[in-house]
MARBA-3410 file (N, C-alpha, C, O; in Angstrom, 1 decimal):
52
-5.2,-1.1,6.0,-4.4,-1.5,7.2,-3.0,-2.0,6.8,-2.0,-1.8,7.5 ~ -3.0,-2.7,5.5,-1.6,-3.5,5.1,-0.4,-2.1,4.8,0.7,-2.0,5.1 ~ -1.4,-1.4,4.0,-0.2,0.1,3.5,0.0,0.5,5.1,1.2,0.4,5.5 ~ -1.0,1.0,6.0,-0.1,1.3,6.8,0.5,1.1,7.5,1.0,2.0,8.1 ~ 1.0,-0.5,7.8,1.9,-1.4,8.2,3.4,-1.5,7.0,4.6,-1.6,7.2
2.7,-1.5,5.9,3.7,-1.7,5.2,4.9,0.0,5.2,6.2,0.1,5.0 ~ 4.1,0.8,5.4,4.8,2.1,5.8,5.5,2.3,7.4,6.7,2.5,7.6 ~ 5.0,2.1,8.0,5.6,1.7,9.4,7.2,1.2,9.2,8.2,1.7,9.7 ~ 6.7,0.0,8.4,8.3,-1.0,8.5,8.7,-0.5,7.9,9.8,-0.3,8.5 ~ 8.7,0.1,6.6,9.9,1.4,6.0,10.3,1.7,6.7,11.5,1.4,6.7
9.8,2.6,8.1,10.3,3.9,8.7,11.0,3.1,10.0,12.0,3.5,10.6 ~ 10.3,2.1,10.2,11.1,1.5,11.5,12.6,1.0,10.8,13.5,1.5,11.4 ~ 13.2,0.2,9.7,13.8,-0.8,9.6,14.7,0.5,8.6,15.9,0.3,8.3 ~ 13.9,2.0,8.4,15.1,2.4,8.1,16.1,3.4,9.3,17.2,3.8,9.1 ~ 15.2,3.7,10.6,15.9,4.0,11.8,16.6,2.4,12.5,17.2,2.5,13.6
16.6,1.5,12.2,16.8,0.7,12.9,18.3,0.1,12.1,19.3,-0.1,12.8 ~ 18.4,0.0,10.6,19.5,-0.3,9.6,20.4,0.8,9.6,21.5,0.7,9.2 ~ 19.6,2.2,10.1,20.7,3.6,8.8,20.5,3.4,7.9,21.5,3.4,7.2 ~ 19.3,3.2,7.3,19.2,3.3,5.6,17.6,3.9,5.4,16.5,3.4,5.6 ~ 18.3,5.4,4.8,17.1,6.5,4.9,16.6,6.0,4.1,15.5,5.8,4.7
16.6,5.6,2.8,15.9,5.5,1.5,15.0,4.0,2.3,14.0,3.7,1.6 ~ 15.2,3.5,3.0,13.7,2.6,3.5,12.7,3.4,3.4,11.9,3.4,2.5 ~ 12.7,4.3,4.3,11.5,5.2,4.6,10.8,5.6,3.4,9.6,5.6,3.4 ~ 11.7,6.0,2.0,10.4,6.2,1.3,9.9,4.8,0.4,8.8,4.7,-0.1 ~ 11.1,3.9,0.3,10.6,2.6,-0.1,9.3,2.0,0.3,8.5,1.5,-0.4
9.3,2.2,2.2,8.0,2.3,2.6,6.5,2.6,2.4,5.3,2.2,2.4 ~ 7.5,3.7,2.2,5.8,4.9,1.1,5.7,4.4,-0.1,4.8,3.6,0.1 ~ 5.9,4.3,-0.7,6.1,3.7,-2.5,5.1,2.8,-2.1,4.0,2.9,-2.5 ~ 5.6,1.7,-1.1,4.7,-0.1,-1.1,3.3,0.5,-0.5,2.2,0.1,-0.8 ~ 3.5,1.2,0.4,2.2,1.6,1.0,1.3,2.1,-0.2,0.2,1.7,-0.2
1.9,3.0,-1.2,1.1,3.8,-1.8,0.3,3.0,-2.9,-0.6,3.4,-3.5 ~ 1.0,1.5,-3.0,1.1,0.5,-4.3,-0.3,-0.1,-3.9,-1.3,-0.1,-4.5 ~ 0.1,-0.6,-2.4,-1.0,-1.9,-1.7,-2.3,-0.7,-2.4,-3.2,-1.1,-3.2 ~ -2.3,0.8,-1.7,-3.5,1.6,-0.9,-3.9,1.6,-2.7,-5.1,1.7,-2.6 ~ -3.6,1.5,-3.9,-4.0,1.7,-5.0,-4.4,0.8,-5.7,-5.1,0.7,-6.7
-3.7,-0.5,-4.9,-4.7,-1.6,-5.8,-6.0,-2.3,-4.8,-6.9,-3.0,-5.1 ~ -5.5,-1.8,-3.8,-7.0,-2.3,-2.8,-7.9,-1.5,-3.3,-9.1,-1.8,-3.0 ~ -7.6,-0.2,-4.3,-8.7,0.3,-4.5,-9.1,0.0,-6.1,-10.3,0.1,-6.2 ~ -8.6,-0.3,-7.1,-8.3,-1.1,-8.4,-9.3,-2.2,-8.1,-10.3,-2.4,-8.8 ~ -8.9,-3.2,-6.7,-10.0,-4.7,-6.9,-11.0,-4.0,-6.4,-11.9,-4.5,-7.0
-11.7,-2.9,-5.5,-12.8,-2.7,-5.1,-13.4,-2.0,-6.2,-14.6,-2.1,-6.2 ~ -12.9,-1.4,-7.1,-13.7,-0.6,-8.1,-14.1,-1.8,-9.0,-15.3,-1.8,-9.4 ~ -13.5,-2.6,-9.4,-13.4,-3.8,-10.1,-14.6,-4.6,-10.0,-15.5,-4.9,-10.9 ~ -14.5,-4.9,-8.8,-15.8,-5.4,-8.0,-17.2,-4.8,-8.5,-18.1,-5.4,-9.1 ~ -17.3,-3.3,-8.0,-18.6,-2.8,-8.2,-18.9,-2.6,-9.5,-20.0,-2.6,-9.9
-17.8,-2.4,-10.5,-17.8,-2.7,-12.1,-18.6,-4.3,-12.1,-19.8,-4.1,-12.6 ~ -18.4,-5.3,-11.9,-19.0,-6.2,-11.9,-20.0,-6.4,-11.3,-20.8,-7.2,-11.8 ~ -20.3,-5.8,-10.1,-21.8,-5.6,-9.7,-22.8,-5.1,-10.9,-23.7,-5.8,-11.3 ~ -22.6,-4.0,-11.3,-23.2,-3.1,-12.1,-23.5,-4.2,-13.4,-24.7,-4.6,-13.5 ~ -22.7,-4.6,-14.2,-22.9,-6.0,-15.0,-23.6,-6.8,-15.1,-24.5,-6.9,-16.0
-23.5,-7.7,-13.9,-24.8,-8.3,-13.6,-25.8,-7.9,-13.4,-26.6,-8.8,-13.6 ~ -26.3,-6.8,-13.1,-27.4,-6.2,-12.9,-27.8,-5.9,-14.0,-28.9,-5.3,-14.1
END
């Protein structure tokens, strides 16, 4: 949900400033959050597995 908010406001604040290059700055942060939300979840079940 955060990447796709954080993509949003790229695209809003770059129609809203005139400044195209938000929109993919947007994607970039979206793409950052959406890869490490997935980094601490893999992390996690790595550590499940461990203790087991």
């Amino acid at each position: 949900m955060i990447a796709v908010v954080a993509g949003a406001a790229g695209k809003y604040y770059a129609d809203v400033r005139a400044w195209p290059w938000l929109t993919a700055g947007g994607a970039v942060v979206a793409l950052l959050v959406f890869a490490g939300t997935i980094a601490v979840i893999r992390g996690e079940h790595r550590d499940r597995r461990r203790a087991r």
